[in-house]
N, C-alpha and C positions, 0 to 999 in steps of 0.2 A: 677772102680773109674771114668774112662770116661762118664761111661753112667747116674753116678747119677751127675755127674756134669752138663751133659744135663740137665737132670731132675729139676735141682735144678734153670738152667740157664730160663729154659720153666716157671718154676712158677713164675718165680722173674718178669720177664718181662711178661707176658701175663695173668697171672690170674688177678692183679691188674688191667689190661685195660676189661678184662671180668667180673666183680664183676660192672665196673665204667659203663659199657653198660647195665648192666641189671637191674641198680638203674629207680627205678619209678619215673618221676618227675611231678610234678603238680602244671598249672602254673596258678594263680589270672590272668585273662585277661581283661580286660575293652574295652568295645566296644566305638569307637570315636559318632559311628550312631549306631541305635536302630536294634539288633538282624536282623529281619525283611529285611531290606533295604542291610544287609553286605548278607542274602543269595543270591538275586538278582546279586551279582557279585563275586559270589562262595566262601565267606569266608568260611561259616560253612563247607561245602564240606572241604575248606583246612584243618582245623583246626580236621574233621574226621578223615583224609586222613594219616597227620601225625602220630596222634593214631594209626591208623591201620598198617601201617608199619613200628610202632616202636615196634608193638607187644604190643599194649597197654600201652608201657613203658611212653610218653607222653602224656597227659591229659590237655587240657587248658580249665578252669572253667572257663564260663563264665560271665562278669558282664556287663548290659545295663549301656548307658552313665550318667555319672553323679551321679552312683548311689555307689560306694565310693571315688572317689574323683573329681574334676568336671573338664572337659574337658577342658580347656584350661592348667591343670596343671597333666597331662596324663605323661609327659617325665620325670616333676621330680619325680613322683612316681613313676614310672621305676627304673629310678636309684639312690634312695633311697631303693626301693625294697620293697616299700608298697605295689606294684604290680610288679608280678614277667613278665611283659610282657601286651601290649594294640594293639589294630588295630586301627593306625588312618591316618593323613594326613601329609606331610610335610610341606605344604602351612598354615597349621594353625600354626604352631609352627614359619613360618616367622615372627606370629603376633610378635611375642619377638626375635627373631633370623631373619631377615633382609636376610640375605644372603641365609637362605634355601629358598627364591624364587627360585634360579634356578636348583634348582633338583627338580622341581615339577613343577605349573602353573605358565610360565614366560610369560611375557606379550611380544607378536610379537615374539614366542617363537618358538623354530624350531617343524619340524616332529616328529611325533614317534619315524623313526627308526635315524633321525640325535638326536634327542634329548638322545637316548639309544647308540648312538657311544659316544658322549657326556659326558655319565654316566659311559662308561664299558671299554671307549678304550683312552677319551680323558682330565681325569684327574679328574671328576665329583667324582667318587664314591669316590675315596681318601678326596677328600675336604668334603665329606658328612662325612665319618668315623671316618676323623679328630675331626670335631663340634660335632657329636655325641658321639665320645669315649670320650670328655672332661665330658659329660653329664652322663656317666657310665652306659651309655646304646649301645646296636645292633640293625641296623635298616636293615630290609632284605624288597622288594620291593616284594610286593602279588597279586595289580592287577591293571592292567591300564586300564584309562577312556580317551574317544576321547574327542573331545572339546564339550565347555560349549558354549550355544549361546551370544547375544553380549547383550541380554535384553530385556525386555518388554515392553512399552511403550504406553502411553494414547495417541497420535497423530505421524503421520509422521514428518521427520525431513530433512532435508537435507545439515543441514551446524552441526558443534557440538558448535557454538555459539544459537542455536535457543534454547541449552540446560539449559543454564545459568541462573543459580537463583533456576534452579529445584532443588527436594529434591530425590534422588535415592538410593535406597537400594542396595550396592556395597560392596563386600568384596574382600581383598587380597590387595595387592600393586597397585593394577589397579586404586583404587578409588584415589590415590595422584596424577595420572593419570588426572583423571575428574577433579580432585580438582583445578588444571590449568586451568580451564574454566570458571572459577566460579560456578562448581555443586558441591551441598550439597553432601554429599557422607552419609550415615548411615549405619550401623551394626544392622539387625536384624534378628532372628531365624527362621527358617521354618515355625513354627506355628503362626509365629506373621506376615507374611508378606502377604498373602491374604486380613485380617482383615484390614489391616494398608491401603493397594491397594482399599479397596472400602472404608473407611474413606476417603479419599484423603490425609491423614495423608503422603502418598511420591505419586509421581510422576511415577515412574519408578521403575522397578526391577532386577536385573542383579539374578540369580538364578545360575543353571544347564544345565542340557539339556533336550529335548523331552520330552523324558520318566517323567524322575519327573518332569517337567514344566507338564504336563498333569495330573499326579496323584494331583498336588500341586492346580489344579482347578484356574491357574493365567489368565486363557482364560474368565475366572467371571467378570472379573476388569477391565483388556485392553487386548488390541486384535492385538497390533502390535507386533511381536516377528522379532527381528533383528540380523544378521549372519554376517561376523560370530565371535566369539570367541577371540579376539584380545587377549583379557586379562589370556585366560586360552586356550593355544590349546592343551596340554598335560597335563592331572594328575595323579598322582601316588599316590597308596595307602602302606602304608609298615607297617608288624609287627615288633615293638620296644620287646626287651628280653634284661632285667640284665644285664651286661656285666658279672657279674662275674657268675649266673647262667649258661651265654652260654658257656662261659670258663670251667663251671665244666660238660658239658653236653660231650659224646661221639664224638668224629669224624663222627661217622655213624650218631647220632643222630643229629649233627650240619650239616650233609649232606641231610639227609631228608627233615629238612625244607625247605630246602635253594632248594631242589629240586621240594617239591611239590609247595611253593610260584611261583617258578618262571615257573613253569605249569600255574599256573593262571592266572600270568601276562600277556599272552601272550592271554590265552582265552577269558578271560575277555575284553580283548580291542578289539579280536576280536567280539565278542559276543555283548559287548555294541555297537558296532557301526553296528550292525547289527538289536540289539530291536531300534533304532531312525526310523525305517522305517513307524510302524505301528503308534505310536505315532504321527510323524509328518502328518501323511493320519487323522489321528481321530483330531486331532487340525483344522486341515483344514476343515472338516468337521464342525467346531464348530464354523465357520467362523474368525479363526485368518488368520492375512494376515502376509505372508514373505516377509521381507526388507531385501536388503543387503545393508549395510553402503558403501556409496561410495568413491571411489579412496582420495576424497579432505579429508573426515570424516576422514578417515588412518590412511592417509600421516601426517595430522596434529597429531592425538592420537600417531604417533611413535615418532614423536621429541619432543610432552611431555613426552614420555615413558624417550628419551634420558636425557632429563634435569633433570629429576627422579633419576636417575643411577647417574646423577654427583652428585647431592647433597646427595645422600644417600652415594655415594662414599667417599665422605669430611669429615661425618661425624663419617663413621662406616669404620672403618682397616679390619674386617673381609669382611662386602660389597663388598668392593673396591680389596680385594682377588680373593676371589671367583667372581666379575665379571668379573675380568681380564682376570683371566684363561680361562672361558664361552666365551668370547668374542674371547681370541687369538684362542681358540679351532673353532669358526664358523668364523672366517679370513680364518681358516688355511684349513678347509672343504668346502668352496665351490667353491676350483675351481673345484672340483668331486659335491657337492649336485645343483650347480647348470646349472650344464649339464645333470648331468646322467640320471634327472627323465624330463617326461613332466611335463609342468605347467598346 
């Protein structure tokens, strides 16, 4: 009688979690960027990777951007569950959410690894999980990118009033930033910003880094490319999944990803800031000249950065949350970040 009650006790509990592991699942995925560009910092590798150590259990089908539903409305198709899952940015979804600035590109935004104590020790990931678990989706962090330079530009500058009047092609919270100065700020696509650069149609262009500043042929148009990166010194890339899909997925199979992502994350940032090397040699060679914005440039773009934070504070309850947090979190770290490293 003992022993079929084992028995009986083994099936109850354990076949059900083994039937739930060796369910196939396969996931709609929408690419934020074009196939192409996500292998350059090891998506498709992740997205094999998982496959393969799920035992083929997991499959993410892939879909190029925009091609069912269009990237700026990536999240709620998630959780809706018109797509069971996407690879894209956090900082684009600031465009409608304000407060994911600071889990992704902050402006005068800490290190790497302060920006990753930030996220995993100092209250960040909780307030990201929070916004996103509203949204009925899971956002797991896949690969990091070192900073973006500071922009492109048709002439040298040396004050940020010599900017005023110009038209600059700027994305992210940064351009409310310029906008303080009297600079046009525009929102324009990859494809459209060369064209637009030898029209005279802007002035300036805030892009990426090296590498795609190079592939992007912005060296055609102007020649001054300026550093560093006020506006973006950390970005994060993250895979979004269903909430309720993740939920019904395996513990091992909720482990996998979470472990091959953050294999990534780690490679890739090392990796990216490793390919700026030859890039920025071939630039130079194509006679672009490097400026670094000086101390006065900064100084002034951080205390618009500040007046930015109050007003977006006043107006947005979530902002004014999650800056607070970010902020007591870098009070509370540097009396250790700003000893412990050299400058």
């Amino acid at each position: 009688m003992k022993s079929k009650f084992i028995i009986k006790l083994f099936i109850f509990i354990f076949i059900p979690l083994s039937i739930k592991a060796t369910e196939r699942v396969r996931l709609k995925t929408q690419f934020l960027f074009p196939s192409k560009m996500m292998e350059s910092i090891g998506i498709l590798k992740v997205l094999n990777r998982i496959n393969t150590f799920s035992g083929n259990k997991i499959k993410f089908r892939i879909y190029e951007p925009n091609s069912i539903v269009p990237n700026f409305e990536l999240w709620e198709a998630v959780g809706r569950e018109q797509l069971q899952a996407a690879i894209t940015l956090p900082g684009i979804l600031a465009m409608k959410i304000p407060a994911n600035t600071f889990f992704a590109d902050i402006p005068f935004g800490p290190s790497f690894i302060e920006f990753n104590v930030w996220m995993e020790y100092g209250g960040g990931r909780e307030l990201k999980n929070k916004i996103y678990g509203k949204k009925g989706i899971v956002s797991i962090d896949c690969w990091g990118l070192p900073p973006e330079t500071a922009g492109w530009y048709k002439k040298e500058f040396d004050t940020i009033e010599e900017l005023k009047g110009m038209k600059i092609r700027f994305m992210g919270i940064g351009s409310k930033v310029y906008n303080k100065f009297g600079i046009n700020t525009v929102s324009l696509s990859s494809k459209d910003l060369l064209p637009e650069l030898k029209r005279g149609n802007i002035d300036a262009a805030e892009f990426i880094r090296p590498d795609a500043d190079l592939n992007q042929r912005l060296f055609d148009a102007v020649k001054f490319n300026y550093f560093p990166g006020w506006h973006s010194q950390n970005n994060v890339g993250e895979l979004i999944i269903n909430q309720n899909i993740w939920q019904k997925l395996s513990s091992n199979h909720q482990m996998i990803i979470k472990h091959v992502c953050e294999a990534n994350y780690l490679n890739s940032y090392v990796s990216m800031n490793f390919n700026q090397i030859k890039p920025m040699n071939e630039l130079n060679r194509k006679g672009v000249k490097f400026r670094n914005l000086n101390n006065k440039v900064l100084k002034n773009l951080k205390k618009a950065w500040k007046e930015v934070v109050q007003e977006e504070s006043k107006k947005d309850p979530l902002f004014a949350e999650v800056y607070s947090a970010y902020q007591k979190f870098r009070d509370q770290y540097a009396i250790w970040g700003e000893k412990g490293y050299l400058k």
